[in-house]
N, C-alpha and C positions, 0 to 999 in steps of 0.2 A: 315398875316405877322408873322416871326417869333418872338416869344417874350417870356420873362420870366416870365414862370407860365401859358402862354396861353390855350387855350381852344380848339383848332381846332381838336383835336383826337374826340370828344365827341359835338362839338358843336351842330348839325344839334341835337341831342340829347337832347340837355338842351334845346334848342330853344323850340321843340314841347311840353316842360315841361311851359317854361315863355309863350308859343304862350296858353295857358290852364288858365294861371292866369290870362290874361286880357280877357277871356269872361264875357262878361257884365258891361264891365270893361268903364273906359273914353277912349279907344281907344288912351292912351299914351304909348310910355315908353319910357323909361327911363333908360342910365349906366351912371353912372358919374366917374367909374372907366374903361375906354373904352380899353384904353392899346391896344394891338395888332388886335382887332375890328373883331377875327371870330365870338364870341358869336351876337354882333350888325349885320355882314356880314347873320349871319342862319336865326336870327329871322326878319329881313328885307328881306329876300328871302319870307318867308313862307306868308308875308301882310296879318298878324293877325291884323297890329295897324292900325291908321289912322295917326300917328305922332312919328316922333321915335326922341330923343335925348338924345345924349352923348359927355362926357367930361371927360378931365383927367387935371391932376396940371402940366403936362407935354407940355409945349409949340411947343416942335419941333411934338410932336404928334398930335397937333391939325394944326397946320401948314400942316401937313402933309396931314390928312383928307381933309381940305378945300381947299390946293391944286389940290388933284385928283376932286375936285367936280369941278373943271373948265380948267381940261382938263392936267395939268399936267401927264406928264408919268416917274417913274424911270429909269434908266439906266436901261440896259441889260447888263454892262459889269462894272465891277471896278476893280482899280487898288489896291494893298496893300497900295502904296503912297497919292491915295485920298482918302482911308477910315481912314488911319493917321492924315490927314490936316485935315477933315473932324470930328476929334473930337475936337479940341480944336475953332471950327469957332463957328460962331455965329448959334442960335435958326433957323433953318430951314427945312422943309417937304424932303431936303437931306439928314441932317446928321439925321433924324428923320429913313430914309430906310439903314441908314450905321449904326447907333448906334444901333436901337435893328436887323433888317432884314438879314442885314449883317453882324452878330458879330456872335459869339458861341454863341450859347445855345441862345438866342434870350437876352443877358446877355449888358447892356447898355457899349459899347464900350472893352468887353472881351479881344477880340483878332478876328481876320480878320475869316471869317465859311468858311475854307478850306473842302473838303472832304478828303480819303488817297492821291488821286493820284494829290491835289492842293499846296499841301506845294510847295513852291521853282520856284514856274511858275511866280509868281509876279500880279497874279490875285486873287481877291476875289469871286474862281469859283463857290460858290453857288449862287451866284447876280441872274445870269438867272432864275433858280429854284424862288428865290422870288418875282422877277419881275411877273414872271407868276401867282403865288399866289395872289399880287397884284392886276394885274388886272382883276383875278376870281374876287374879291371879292368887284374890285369899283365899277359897277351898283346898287350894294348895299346901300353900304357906303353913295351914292350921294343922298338917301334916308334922311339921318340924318341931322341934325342939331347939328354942335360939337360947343360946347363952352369951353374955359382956365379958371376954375374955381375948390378949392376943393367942396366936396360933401356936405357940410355945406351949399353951398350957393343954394344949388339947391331949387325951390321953388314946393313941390309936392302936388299935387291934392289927393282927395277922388278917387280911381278908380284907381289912374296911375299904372302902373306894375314899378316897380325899381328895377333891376339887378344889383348886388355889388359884383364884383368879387375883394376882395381887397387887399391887401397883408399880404400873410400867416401869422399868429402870429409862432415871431421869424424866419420868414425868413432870406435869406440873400437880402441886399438891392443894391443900387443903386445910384448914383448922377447924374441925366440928367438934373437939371437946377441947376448952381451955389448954394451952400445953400442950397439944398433941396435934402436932400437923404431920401429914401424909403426904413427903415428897422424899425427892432423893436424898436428903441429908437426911431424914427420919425413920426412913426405912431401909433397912439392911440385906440387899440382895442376897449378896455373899453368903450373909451366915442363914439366908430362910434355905438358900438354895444347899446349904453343907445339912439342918434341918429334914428335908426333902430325901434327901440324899439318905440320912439315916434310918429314917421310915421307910425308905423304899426296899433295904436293904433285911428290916425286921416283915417283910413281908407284907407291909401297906400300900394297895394299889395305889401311888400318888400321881394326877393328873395337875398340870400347871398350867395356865395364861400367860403368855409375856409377850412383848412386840417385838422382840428381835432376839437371836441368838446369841447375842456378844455378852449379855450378863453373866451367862450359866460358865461355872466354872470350869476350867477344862480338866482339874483333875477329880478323881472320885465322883464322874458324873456318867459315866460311860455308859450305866447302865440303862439312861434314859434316849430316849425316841422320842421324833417328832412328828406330830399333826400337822399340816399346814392350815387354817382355818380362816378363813377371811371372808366378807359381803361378797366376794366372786364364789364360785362354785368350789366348794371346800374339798379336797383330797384327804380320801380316811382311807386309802390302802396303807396296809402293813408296810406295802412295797416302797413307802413315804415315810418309813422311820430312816432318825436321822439326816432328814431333809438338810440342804441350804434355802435359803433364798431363793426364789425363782420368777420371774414374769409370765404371764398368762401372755397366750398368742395377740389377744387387742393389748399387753401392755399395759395388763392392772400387776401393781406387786404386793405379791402376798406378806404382810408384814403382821401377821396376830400369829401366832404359833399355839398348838396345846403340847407340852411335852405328856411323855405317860412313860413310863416302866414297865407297864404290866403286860405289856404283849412278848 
């Protein structure tokens, strides 16, 4: 599904990367930042694990997932008038496929995902297009166990694999549940990353997302390594832990990183 910051250009990608870190592993994993759920959708295709679970602080999101897992289907069609109502209603697996699925840029309630030729028709004509995405990607999904909880509370094992796609330091944010927006004053790099740092430490494979390396703290981090992963042709040598920055020969810069510990 569409969403801000998503992963689906590259997923099937990073998957075969997390599907690497649970060999020998507890046969868990783990997102507690699931958001639009292609990275959970890949690596649930590939049945590396024996047990998959993820969560977001995002209620109409987990709504959303546990709905499909029992049969729920989205629309194939919307109106500009029900993706309107449809933001100020209450927590549901609807406004969960209208707020990020059907909005621009996967941007929590933006404006209606017209393409050129949708302005003015009174439809929200990419719906179809997502609806389809959708249901790629539920057989998967029905694999998980989602629970409404922050990453705090998650309780992780010696072994598990944990994927944290989290939100960009200094991003732009969000408000999908009353009270609770999702930007840099709301989300605490620092302390996910001292977090991270302590699981990695009790033996939890932790794998990260970030767009740049200046967040990650410099001390008690050392243990971690970096992916270089970007829409260019991603670098998963070992020989690319602890990367910087780098430009590709035409002059693309790789600015998505995956940290991991576990190599």
């Amino acid at each position: 599904m569409t969403y801000l910051g998503g992963k689906y250009r590259f997923a099937k990608r990073l998957a075969k990367i997390l599907g690497r870190l649970g060999k020998n592993g507890s046969g868990r994993y783990v997102e507690p930042f699931v958001g639009g759920g292609s990275i959970l959708a890949a690596v649930a295709e590939q049945e590396k694990f024996k047990r998959y679970e993820a969560g977001d602080t995002v209620l109409d999101l987990i709504l959303f997932y546990r709905a499909l897992q029992v049969g729920w289907k989205p629309p194939q069609q919307m109106t500009d008038a029900q993706w309107y109502g449809l933001k100020e209603a209450a927590p549901s697996a609807m406004r969960a496929f209208a707020g990020f699925g059907c909005s621009w840029g996967g941007i929590w309630f933006s404006w209606p995902a017209h393409n050129n030729l949708g302005a003015g028709t009174g439809l929200v004509d990419k719906c179809p297009m997502v609806y389809r995405s959708v249901m790629r990607d539920q057989p998967h999904w029905k694999k998980a166990f989602f629970k409404h909880q922050p990453y705090q509370q998650w309780k992780l094992n010696e072994g598990d694999v944990c994927y944290c796609d989290i939100p960009y330091h200094d991003s732009r944010g969000y408000e999908a549940n009353k009270g609770e927006t999702r930007n840099k004053t709301s989300f605490d790099t620092a302390a996910f990353w001292r977090w991270a740092t302590e699981q990695s430490l009790r033996g939890v494979r932790i794998a990260v997302s970030e767009a740049s390396v200046s967040p990650m703290p410099s001390n008690n981090c050392s243990e971690f390594g970096v992916f270089l992963v970007s829409w260019a042709e991603p670098l998963h040598s070992r020989r690319m832990l602890m990367a910087l920055p780098v430009r590709t020969e035409d002059n693309w810069l790789l600015t998505s990183f995956l940290y991991t510990s576990a190599f």
